[in-house]
C-alpha positions in Angstrom: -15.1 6.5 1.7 -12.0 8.7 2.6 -9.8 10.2 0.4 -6.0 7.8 0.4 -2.8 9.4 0.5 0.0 8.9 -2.0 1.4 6.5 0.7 -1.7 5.0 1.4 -2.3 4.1 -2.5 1.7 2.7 -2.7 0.9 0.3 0.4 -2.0 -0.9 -0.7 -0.8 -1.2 -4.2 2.0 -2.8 -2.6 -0.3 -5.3 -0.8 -2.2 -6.1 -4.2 1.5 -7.2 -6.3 2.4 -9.2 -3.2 -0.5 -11.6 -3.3 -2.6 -10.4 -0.8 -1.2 -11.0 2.7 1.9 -9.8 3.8 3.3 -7.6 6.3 5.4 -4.2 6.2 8.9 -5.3 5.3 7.9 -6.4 1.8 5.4 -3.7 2.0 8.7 -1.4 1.9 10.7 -3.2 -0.2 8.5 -3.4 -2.9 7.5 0.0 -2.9 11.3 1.0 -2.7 12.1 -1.1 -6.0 9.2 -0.1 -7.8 9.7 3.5 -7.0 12.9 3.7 -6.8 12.5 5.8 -3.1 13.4 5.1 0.1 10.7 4.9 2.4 10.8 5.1 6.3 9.7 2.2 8.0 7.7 4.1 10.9 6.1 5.7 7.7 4.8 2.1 6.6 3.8 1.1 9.8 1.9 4.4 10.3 -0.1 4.2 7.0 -0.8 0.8 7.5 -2.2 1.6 11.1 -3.9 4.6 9.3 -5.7 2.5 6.2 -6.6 -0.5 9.3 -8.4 2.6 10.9 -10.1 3.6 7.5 -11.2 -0.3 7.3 -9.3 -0.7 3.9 -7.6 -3.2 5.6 -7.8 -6.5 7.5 -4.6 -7.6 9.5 -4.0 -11.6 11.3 -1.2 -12.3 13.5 1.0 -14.6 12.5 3.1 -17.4 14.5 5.6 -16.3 17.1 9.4 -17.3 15.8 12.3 -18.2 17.3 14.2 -16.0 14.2 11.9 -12.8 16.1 12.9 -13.5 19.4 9.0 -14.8 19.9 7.1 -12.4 18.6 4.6 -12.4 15.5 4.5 -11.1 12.2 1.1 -9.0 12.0 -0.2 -9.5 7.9 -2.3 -7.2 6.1 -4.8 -8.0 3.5 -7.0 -5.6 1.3 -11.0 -6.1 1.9 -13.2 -4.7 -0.2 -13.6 -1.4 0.8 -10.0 -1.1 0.5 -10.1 -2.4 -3.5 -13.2 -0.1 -4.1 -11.2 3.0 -2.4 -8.1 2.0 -4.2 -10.1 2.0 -7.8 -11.4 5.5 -6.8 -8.0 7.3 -6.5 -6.3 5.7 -9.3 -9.2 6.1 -11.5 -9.0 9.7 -10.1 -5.8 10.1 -10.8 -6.2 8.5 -14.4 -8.5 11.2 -15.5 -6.6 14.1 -14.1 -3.6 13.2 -16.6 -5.6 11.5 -19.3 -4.6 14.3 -22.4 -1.3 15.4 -20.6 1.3 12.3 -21.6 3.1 15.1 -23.9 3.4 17.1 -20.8 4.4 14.9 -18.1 6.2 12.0 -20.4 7.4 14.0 -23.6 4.6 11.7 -25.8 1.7 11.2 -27.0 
């Protein structure tokens, strides 16, 4: 199992608050209003390809609509390597700041 990247642990975070299958506008937004950054599209799209490459993800195509000029949607969904990887890093990143709240959040 590959490390993820900061990015890669906000999509599929991301994925995971939005129920499971969705595609990379929601992706964005959600990671813009929980973060409170602004986040390229191309970068969304290149993570997502990135983390489909890792097998962390699996990805349908949707219907064609009119409202697209014809073309699909293509919606991503975690499997379970992509939960288990996902449990690694934040665990990971639990235990690196377990003991440093004070630090990092001026509390205990």
């Amino acid at each position: 199992m590959s490390a993820l990247g900061e990015l890669e642990t906000l999509v599929l975070l991301a994925i995971l608050r939005l129920g499971g299958r969705t595609y990379g506008v929601p992706i964005r937004a959600e990671i813009e209003k929980r973060t409170g950054r602004s986040v390229a599209r191309g970068a969304i799209y290149t993570a997502l390809a990135r983390l489909e490459k890792k097998d962390y993800l699996k990805s349908s195509m949707g219907s064609p609509t009119p409202t697209r000029g014809g073309k699909s949607k293509k919606f991503y969904s975690l499997n379970d390597t992509g939960l288990a990887a996902l449990r690694t890093s934040t665990r990971a990143i639990d235990e690196m700041k377990t003991g440093l709240d004070i630090v990092l959040f001026g509390r205990r």
